[in-house]
N, C-alpha and C positions, 0 to 999 in steps of 0.2 A: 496476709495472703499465703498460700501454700505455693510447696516447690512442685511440678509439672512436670516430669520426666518424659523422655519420645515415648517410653514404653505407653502412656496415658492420651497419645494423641488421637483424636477422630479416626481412625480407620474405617472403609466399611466393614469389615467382618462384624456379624451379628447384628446389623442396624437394621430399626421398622420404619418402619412407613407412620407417619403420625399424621403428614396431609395428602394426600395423593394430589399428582398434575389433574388440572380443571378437565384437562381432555385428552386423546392419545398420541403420539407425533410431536417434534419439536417445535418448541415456541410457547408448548403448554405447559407451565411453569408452577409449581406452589414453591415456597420458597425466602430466601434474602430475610428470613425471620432474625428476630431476637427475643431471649426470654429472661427472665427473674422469676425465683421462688422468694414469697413474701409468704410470713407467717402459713407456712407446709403447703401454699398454693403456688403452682407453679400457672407463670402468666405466658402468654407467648403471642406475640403479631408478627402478620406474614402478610406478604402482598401475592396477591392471585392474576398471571399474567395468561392472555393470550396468544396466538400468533399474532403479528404484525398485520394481518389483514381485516382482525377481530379486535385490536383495538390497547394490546401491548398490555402494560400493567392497569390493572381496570378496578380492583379494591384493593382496601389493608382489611384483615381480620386480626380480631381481638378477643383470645380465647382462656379459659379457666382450666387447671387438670388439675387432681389430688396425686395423682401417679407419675405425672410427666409424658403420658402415653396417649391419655384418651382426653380428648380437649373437647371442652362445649365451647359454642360460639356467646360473646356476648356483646359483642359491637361490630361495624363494620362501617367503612364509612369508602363513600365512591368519590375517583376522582375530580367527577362532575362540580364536587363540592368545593373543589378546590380552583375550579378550573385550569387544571393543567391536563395533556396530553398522558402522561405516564404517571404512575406511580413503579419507585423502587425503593430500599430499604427501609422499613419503618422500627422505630425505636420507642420503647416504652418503659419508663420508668418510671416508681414509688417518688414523688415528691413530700418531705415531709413539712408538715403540719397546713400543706395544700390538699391534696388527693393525687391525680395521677397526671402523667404528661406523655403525650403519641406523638412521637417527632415522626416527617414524613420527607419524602424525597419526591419533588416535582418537578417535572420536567415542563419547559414552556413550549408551547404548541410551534411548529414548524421553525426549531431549533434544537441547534445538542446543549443548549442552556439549559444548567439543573438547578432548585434553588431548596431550601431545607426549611418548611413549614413546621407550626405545632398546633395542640390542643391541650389546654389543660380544664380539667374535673375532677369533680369531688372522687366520683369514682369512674373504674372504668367503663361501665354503661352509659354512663354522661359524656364519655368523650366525644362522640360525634357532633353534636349541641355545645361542650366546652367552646372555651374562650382561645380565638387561633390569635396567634402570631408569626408574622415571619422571623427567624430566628436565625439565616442564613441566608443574605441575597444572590451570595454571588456575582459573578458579572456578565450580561448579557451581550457585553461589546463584542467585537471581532476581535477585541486581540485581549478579552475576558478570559471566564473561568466558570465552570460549572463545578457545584458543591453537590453532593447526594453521599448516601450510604453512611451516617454518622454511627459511629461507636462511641458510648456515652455512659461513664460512671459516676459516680458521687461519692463522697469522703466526707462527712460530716464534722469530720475533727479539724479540718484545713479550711483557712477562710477562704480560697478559690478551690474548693474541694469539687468543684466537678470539673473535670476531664473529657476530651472530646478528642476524637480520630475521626480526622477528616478527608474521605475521599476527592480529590480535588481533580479534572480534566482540562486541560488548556486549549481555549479555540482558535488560537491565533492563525495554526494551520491546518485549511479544511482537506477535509480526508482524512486528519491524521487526531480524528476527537475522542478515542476511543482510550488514546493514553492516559496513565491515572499515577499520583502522587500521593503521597498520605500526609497532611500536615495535622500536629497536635494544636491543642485549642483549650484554654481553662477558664473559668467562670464563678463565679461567687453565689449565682442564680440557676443556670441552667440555662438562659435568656440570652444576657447579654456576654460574648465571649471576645477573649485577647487571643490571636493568633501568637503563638510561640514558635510557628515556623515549620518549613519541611523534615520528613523525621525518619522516611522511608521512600526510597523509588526503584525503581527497574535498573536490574546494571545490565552494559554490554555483554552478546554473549551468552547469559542466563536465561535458566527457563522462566524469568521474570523482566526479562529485557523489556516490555510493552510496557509493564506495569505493575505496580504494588498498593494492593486496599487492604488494611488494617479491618480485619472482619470482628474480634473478638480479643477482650485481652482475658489471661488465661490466671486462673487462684494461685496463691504462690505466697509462701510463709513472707513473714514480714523479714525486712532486710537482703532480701532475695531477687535478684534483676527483673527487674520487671521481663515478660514473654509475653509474646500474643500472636496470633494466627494471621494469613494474611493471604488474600486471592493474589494469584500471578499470573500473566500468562507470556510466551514466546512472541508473538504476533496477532496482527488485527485479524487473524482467521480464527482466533482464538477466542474473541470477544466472546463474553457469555456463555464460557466453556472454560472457566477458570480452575485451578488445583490450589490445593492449600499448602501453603510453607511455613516455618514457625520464622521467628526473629527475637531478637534479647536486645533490652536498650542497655549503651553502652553507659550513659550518663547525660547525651549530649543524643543521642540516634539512635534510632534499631536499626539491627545489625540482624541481617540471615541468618539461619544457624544453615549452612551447607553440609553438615552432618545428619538431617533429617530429609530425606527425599519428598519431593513434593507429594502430595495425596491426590487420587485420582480414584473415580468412579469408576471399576472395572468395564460399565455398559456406553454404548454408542458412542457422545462425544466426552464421554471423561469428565464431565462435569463433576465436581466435588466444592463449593465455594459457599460464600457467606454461612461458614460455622460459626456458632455465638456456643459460648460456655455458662454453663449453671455449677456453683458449686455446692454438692449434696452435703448433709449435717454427718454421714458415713464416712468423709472425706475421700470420696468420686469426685467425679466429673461429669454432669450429664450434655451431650453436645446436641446438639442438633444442628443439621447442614443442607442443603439444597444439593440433591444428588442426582445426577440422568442416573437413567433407567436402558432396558434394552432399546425400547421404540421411539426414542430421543427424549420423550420428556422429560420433566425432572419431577418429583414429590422430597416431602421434605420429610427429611427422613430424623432420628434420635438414635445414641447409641452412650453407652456408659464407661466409663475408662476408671 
């Protein structure tokens, strides 16, 4: 991995527009993506959300680009499929000597119960047809856990070589489900995963006090402390109007970096969150992030560091 400097972080200056919001007004969302460039194709899925009266997160899309800019669609799969209420972050990764795998994030109908689906196919056009699995149940009890928004790499050299960041929400107390934790997670498959425990959360006080989600981890030479981005926010007014902040694992935690000011979208509610990192063969950064806009929506936006 390479080393990441603040000078290299998501800012907006200079970012385009690669999906624009569904519609104009808050609630109209493109966004919560992630991507990989595999052999000079850059992949990217995003869930496409509504307002709240229209029906919340309602597809993932599954797109191809040679540039990183201009994406064709080549899959897209409806909640419907899943049967759940919401879709939110979806994750796509090169499985090798399988094809490809679309992790998803479902929300269970009239609950703040989230749980982490997949698909896997030969290729990416097959994934809606692929073979699901649930992959993360979570808990649906009252005094449970809701799982969504996974951050997901692989290491081929490590016999548990794949890694997972897991947004985690605890229901025990209603009203207050909106609180997020991040525990790490490793796995031999991509399937079946070992909880290694909480690894970041909100401290008193901070513009992170609600909450802390591990959105992306960030390229960084080998030997080099692991960094990754991460949504935060002050309070439940802030829900879905998250900023980004870096963090460094210690060996045992990430750790804030409190030297790097949180990131924030200069337009209406400041939305700046779910940044996923691509690392370029030029040794960039290409980011892409879910950003409002003037008229509250958000489009998701790409920028290069």
């Amino acid at each position: 991995m390479r080393t990441l400097g603040t000078t290299a972080l998501p800012t907006p200056d200079g970012a385009e527009v690669v999906v624009p919001a569904p519609g104009p007004g808050p609630g109209n969302w493109s966004g919560a993506a992630s991507a990989v460039l595999v052999d000079g194709t850059f992949w990217l899925t995003w869930r496409v959300r509504r307002p709240l009266a229209e029906g919340r997160g309602v597809t993932v899309v599954v797109a191809s680009s040679t540039d990183g800019v201009r994406f064709e669609p080549v899959a897209e799969v409806h909640r419907d499929a899943f049967g759940c209420e919401s879709f939110e972050r979806p994750v796509l990764v090169p499985v090798p000597g399988v094809g490809w795998r679309l992790y998803l994030s479902c929300a269970t109908y009239d609950s703040k119960h989230w749980w982490v689906d997949s698909l896997t196919a030969a290729t990416p056009a097959d994934l809606p047809g692929g073979e699901r699995r649930v992959v993360l149940p979570g808990d649906p009890g009252a005094h449970g856990v809701a799982v969504k928004d996974p951050v997901i790499t692989h290491d081929p050299d490590r016999l548990d070589g794949w890694d997972l960041w897991l947004c985690c929400h605890p229901l025990a107390d209603p009203g207050h489900e909106d609180r997020m934790t991040t525990r790490h997670l490793t796995s031999p498959d991509g399937l079946v995963w070992t909880d290694r425990g909480e690894v970041l959360v909100g401290r008193p006080g901070a513009w992170d006090q609600r909450g802390a989600r591990v959105t992306a981890v960030l390229p960084g030479e080998p030997g080099t402390p692991l960094r990754v981005l991460y949504d935060g926010r002050a309070d439940a007014a802030s829900n879905w109007h998250e900023t980004t902040g870096l963090a460094v694992w210690d060996g045992e935690r990430l750790v804030p970096d409190d030297t790097v000011s949180p990131i924030a979208s200069p337009d209406s509610d400041g939305a700046w969150r779910y940044a996923t990192a691509v690392a370029l063969p030029d040794g960039r950064t290409r980011f892409y992030v879910e950003a409002a806009r003037p008229d509250g929506a958000h489009d998701l936006v790409t920028v290069v560091r």
